[in-house]
C-alpha positions as CSV (number, residue, x, y, z in Angstrom):
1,X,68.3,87.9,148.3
2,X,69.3,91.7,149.1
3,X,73.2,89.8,149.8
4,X,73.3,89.1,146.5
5,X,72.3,92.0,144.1
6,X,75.2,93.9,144.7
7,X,77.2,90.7,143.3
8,X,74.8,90.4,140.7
9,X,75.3,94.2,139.9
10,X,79.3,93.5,140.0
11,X,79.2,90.7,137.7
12,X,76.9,92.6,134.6
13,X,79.2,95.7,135.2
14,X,82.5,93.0,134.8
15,X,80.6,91.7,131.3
16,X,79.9,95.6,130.0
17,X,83.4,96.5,130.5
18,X,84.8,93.1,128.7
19,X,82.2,93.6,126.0
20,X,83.6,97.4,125.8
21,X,87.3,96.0,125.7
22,X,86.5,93.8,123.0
23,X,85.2,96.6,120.6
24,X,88.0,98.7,121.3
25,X,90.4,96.2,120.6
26,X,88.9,95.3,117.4
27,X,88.4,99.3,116.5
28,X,92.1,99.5,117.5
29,X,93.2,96.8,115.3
30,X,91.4,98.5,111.9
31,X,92.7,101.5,112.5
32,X,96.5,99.8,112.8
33,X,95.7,97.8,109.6
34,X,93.7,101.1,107.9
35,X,97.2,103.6,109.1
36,X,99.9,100.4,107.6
37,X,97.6,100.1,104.4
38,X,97.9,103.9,103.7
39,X,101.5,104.3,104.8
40,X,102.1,101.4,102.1
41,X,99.9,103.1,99.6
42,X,101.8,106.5,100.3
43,X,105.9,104.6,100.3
44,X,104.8,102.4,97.8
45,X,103.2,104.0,94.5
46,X,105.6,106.9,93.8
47,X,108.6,104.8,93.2
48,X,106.4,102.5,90.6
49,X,104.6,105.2,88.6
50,X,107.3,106.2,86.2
51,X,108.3,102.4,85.8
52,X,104.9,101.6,84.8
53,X,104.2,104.7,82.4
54,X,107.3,103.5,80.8
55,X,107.0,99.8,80.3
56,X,103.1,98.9,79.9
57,X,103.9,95.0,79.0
58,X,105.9,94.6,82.3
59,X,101.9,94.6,83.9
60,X,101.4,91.0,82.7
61,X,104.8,88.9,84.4
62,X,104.2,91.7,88.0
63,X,100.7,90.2,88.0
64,X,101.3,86.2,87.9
65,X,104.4,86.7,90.2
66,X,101.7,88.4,92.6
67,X,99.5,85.2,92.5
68,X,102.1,83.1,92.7
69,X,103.4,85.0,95.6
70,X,100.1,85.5,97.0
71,X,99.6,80.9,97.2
72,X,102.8,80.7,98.5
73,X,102.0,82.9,101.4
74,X,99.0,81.4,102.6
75,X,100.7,78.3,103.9
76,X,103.8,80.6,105.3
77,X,101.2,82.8,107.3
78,X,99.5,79.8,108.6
79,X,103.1,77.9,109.5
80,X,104.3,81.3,111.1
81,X,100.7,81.9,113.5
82,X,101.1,78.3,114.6
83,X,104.7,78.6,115.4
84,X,104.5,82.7,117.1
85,X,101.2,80.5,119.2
86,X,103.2,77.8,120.1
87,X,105.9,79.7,121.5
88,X,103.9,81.8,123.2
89,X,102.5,79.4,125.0
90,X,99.0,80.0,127.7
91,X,99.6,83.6,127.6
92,X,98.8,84.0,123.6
93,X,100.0,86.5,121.4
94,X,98.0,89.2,119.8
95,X,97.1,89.8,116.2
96,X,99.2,93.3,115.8
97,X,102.3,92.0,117.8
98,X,101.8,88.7,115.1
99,X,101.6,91.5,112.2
100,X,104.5,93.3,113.8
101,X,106.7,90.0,114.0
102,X,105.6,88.6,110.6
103,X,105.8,91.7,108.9
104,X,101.7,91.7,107.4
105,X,99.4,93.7,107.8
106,X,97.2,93.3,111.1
107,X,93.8,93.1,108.8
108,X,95.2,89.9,106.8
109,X,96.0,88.6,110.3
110,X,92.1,89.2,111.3
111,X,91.4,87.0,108.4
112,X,93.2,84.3,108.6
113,X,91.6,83.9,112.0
114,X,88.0,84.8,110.9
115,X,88.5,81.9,108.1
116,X,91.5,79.4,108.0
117,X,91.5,79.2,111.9
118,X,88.1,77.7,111.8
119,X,89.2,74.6,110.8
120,X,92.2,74.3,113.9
121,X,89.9,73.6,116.8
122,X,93.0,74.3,118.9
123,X,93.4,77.8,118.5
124,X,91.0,79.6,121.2
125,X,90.7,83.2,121.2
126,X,91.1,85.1,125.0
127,X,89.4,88.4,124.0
128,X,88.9,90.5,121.0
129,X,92.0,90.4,118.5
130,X,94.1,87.9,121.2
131,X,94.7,84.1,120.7
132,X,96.8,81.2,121.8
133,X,96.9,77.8,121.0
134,X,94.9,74.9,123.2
135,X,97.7,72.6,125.0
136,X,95.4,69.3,123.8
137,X,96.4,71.1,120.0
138,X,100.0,70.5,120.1
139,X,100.0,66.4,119.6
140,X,99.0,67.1,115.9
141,X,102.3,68.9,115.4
142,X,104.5,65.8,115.8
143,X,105.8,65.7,112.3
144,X,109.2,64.3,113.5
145,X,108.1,60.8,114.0
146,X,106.8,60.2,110.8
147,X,110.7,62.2,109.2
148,X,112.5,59.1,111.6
149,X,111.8,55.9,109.7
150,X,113.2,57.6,106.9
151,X,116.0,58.3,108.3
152,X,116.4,55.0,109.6
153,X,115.8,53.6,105.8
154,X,118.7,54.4,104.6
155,X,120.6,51.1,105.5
156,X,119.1,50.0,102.1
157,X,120.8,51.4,99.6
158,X,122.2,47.8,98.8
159,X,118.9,46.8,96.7
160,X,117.5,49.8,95.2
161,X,120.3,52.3,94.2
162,X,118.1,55.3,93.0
163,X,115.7,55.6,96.1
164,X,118.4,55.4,98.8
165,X,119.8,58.6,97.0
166,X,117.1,60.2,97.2
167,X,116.3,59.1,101.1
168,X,119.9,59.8,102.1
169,X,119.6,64.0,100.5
170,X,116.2,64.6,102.3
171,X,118.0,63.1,105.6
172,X,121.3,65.1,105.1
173,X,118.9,68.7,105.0
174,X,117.3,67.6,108.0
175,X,120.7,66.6,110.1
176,X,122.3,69.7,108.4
177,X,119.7,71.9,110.0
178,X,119.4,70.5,113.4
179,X,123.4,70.7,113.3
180,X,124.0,74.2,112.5
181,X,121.0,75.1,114.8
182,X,122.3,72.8,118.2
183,X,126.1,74.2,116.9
184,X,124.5,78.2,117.1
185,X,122.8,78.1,120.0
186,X,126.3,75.9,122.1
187,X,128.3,79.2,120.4
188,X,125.4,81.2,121.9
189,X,125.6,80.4,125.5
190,X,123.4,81.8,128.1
191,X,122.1,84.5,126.3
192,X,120.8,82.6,123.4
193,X,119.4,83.3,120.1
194,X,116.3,83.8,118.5
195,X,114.5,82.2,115.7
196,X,115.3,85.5,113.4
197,X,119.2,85.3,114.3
198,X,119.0,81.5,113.8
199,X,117.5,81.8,110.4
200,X,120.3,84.2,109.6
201,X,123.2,82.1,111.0
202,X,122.1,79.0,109.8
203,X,121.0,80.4,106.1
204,X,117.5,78.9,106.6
205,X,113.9,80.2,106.3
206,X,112.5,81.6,109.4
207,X,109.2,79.4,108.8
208,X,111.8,76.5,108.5
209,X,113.4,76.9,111.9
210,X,110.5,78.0,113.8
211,X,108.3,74.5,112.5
212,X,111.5,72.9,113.7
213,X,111.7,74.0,117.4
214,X,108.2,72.6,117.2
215,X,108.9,69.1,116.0
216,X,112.2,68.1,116.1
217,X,113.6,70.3,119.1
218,X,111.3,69.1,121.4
219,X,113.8,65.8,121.0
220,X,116.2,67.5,122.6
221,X,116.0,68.2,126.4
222,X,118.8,70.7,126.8
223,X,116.9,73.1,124.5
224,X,115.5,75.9,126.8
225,X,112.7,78.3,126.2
226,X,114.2,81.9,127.1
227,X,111.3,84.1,126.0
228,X,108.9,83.8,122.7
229,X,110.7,82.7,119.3
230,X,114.0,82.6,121.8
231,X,115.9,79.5,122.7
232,X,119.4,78.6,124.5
233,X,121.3,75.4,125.0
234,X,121.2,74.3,128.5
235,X,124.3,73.0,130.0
């Protein structure tokens, strides 16, 4: 029994310190979020002040573009964590590198885990403020197979006119994208590009490109993972 305390001992220390870690990490989060929320407060009242003093009915239309801004954004956020998790793969990503990629603030970030991640059994969180998403997960991403048979419905054109059209411009987006994309990252070569450059290149939203490395470029077998959100054509 003596043999064994000093493990024992070890082992409570090891859970103190990861307990400690955890606070601090969430402490260091609050402030980041507390520091970018007053820096935004600071940059971003000044230049509105006179505009507002000026033009009192302007508060109405700035509100309902807020909210509808505000909708739009919950579904980006969520599409943009499950792309940065996916891409980071076992090792996770943490919630100010995701506010520092996505450009949000790190408490929104909190959040969304605290509430909308709830209902994604496959994200698992590694320690305070640092996630990744379960490997057993990824099979609900599969969009792609359900986007082929429409593609492959476009042979019928022949009997009904007005729903081929429609078939044929939702197919075209899709092949234009996957085109300019597999055309970018050939021009690329080695060094490759990353989802940010691609959206730029290609004229696409990031969200857009980053879902699609996820569904529809795991169809292609040259496409290489060179580092997070980063991607080359293999030769």
């Amino acid at each position: 029994m003596s043999s064994l305390n000093p493990r024992i001992e070890r082992l409570k220390a090891i859970i103190g310190l990861e307990e400690k870690r955890d606070a601090l990490q969430g402490q260091l989060d609050a402030l980041t979020s507390q520091i970018a929320s007053l820096s935004g407060n600071i940059f971003g009242e000044s230049p509105m002040s006179p505009v507002m003093a000026t033009k009192a009915p302007a508060k109405a239309p700035t509100k309902v573009a807020k909210a509808s801004k505000g909708r739009a954004q919950r579904g980006a956020l969520k599409e943009s964590i499950l792309a940065a998790l996916s891409s980071a793969g076992s090792t996770g990503v943490r919630v100010t590198e995701l506010a520092s990629k996505l450009g949000t603030k790190a408490a929104n970030i909190h959040a969304w885990f605290h509430s909308t991640a709830k209902n994604i059994p496959g994200i698992v969180k590694i320690t305070g403020g640092h996630y990744r998403l379960d490997g057993k997960a990824a099979p609900a991403a599969p969009a792609a197979p359900a986007a082929k048979p429409v593609a492959k419905a476009t042979p019928e054109p022949k009997a009904k006119a007005a729903p081929s059209k429609k078939k044929k411009g939702k197919g075209a987006k899709r092949g234009e994208l996957s085109e300019k994309v597999l055309k970018n990252l050939e021009a690329a070569g080695e060094k490759g590009l990353t989802i940010k450059d691609l959206a730029t290149k290609t004229g696409a939203k990031y969200r857009n490109v980053a879902v699609w490395f996820v569904t529809t470029g795991k169809n292609y077998p040259k496409i290489k993972k060179v580092a997070p959100a980063h991607y080359k054509l293999a030769k």
